[in-house]
N, C-alpha and C positions, 0 to 999 in steps of 0.2 A: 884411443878410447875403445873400451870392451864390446866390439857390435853382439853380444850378446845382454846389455845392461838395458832396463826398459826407459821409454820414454812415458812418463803417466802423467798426465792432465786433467786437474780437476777442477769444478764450478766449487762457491763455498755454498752461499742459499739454498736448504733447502739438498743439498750434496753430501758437503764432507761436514757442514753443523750441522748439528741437532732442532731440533723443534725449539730450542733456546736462543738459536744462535751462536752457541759454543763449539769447540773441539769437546767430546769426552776424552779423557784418558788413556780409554784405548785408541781411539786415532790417533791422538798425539803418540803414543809409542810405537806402533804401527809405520807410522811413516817416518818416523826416525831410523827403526829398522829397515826401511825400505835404503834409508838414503846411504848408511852405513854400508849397505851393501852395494852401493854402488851405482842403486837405479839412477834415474834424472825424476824430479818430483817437481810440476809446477801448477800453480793456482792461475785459473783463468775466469774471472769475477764481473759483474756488473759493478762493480762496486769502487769508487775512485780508491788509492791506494791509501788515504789516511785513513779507514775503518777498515782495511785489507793485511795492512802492514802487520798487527797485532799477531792474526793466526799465523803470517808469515813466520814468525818470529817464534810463535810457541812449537810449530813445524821444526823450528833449526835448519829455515830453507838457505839457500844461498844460489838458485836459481832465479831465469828470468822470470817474471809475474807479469800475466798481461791483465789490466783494468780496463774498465768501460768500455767492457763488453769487447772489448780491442781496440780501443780508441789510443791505449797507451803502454807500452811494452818497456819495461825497465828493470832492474838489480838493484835492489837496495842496499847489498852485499858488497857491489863492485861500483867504487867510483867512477871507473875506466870508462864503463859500460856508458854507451851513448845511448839514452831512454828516445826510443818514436814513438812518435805522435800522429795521430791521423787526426789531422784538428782541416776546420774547412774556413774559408774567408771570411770576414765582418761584415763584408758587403750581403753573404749570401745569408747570414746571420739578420741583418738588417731586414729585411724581407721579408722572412718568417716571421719578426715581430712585428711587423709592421701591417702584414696581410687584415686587410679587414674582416674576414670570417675568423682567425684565431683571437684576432684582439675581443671579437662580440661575444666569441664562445669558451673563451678562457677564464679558467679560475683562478690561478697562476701559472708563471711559468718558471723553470729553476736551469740554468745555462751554467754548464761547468766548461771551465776556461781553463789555460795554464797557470795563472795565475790566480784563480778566485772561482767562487760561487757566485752566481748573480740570481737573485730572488726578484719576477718582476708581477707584482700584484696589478690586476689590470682592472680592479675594481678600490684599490685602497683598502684590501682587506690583510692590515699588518698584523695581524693576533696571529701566530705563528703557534701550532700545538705541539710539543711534544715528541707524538706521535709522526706528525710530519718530518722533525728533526731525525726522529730515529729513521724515518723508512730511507730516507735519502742523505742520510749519516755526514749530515752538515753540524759543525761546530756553529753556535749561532753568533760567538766573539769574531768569527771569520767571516759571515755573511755577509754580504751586502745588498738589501733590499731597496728597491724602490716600484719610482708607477710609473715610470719618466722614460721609456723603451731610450730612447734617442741621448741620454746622460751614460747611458754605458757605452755609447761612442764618444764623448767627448772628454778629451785629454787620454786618447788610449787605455780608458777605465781597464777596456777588456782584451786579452791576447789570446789568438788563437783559440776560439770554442771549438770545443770538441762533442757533446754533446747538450741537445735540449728537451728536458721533460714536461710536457704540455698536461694541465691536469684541467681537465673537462667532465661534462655531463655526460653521461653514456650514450644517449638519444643523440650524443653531436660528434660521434667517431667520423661518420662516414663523412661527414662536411668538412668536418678538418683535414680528413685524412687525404681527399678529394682536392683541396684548397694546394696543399702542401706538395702535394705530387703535380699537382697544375701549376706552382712556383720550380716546384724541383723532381726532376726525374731520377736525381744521381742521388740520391737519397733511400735510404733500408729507414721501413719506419712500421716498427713495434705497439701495441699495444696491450696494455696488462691493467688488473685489478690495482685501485689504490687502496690500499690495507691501511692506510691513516683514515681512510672513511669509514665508522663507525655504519654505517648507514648503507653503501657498498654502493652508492648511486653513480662514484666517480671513476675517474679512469685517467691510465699513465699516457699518454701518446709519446714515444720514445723519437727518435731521430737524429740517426749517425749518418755518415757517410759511407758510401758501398765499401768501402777498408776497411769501415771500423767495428769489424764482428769476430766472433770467437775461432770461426772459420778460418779467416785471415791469417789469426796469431797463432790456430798451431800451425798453419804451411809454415808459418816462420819458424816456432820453435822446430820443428820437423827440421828445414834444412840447417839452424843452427848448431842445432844438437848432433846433425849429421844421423836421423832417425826416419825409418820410412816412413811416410805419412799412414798409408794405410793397416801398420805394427803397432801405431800409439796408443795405448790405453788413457781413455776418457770417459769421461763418468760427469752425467750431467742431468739434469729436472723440469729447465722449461724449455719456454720460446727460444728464447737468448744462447741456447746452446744446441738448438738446429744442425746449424750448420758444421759444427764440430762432430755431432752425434753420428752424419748421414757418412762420415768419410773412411773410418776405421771401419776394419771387422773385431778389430776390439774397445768399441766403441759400449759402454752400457749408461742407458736410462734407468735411472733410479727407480725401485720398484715406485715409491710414492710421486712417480715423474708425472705431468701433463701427459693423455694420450696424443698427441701429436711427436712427442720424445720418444717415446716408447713404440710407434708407428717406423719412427726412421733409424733408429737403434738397430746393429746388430741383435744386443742383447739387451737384458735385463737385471741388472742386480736382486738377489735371492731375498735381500734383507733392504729394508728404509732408511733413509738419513738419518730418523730415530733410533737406528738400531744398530748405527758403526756399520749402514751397507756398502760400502765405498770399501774401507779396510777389511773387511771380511771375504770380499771377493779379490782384494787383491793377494791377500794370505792365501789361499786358495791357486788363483792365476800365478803367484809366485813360490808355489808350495816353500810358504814361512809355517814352520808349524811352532817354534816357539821363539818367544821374544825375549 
């Protein structure tokens, strides 16, 4: 392998999409010429791999992709490729739903597993909008909801969860947050705006296990790719990409990044994810000047 070929790693949210949620044009040709040349290009996503796969694919990647936030590191490309997981026990899973401050202060809650999505309404509230589909980019013929916490244990419903998105009142961050850490120490636990809330009263409470972060997955791609860690070019916007941000000195937060990103960033992207800033500083960083 060329030790002069780059390793770049990117978030898509809010990164390398648009205010659409699309690739433009020119990122998609951008990174095609990236790869043609020989760099290593890979997507590092909150995002499970079935609403991840797509840009994959407009990319023309054939690298690893890590998902859920690092919960899950796989090739789409290579069957070979042995996909990890950073999934945690059913017992400890058990627990969390069953704590009596998240069941009194929950609106619902959404547990991705190896197998499935589990939707668990802790109020009987099945009218399911839209909006909530798109933000957590769940097919709803795949879904499986109920109110019944204790049915996704039985008959092995659920294998291996890997992560759980707690959507709450604002006013009850701290109680939850509190609750969950006083069940589990070994636990990274997130919080972000629910943008299916019309009304902006709610809130994500996230919850991985201390592996399953973005940080994590590039140590890995890092030594898989045989690439310094601290050489990587990453390019990312929120919480969820911290810890990827804080590692490189060729690390950039998106100009339109959270100031917490942009606090632990080497750099800065010149341009926003509106504006192709991802490919433009890499054209630049890789002096591409034509495509």
């Amino acid at each position: 392998m060329n030790t002069n070929k780059k390793l770049i790693i990117a978030d898509l949210d809010g990164t390398l999409l648009n205010n659409k949620g699309e690739l433009s044009e020119k990122t998609i040709k951008v990174v095609k010429k990236i790869n043609e040349m020989g760099h290593i290009f890979c997507i590092s996503t909150g995002r499970p791999l079935r609403s991840a796969i797509k840009f994959y694919n407009q990319l023309g990647l054939s690298t690893i992709i890590s998902t859920l936030n690092g919960g899950v590191l796989s090739n789409p490309s290579d069957k070979n490729f042995n996909d990890l997981y950073f999934a945690f026990d059913k017992e400890v899973l058990r627990r969390i739903l069953l704590d009596k401050t998240v069941q009194k202060l929950t609106n619902y809650i959404v547990v991705e597993s190896l197998n499935c999505t589990f939707l668990i309404c802790q109020k009987n509230e099945f009218n399911i909008n839209k909006n909530f589909l798109n933000k957590f980019h769940i097919d709803k013929k795949t879904l499986i909801s109920t109110n019944n916490c204790e049915s996704l244990f039985a008959n092995d419903s659920i294998v291996q969860p890997i992560s759980v998105l707690i959507s709450s009142n604002k006013e009850n961050i701290d109680q939850i947050s509190f609750s969950i850490k006083t069940i589990l120490s070994t636990f990274v636990v997130r919080v972000w705006d629910d943008e299916s809330d019309k009304k902006n009263q709610k809130v994500i409470i996230e919850l991985n296990t201390l592996f399953s972060t973005k940080g994590t997955s590039m140590k890995y791609l890092s030594s898989f790719y045989g690439k310094p860690l601290n050489k990587i070019y990453a390019f990312g916007d929120g919480e969820n990409d911290l810890e990827m941000l804080k590692v490189s000195e060729n690390a950039f937060a998106m100009k339109n990044a959270l100031p917490s990103a942009k606090l632990v960033s080497y750099k800065i992207t010149e341009k926003s994810n509106d504006n192709d800033g991802v490919v433009l500083q890499l054209m630049k960083e890789l002096n591409i000047n034509k495509l």
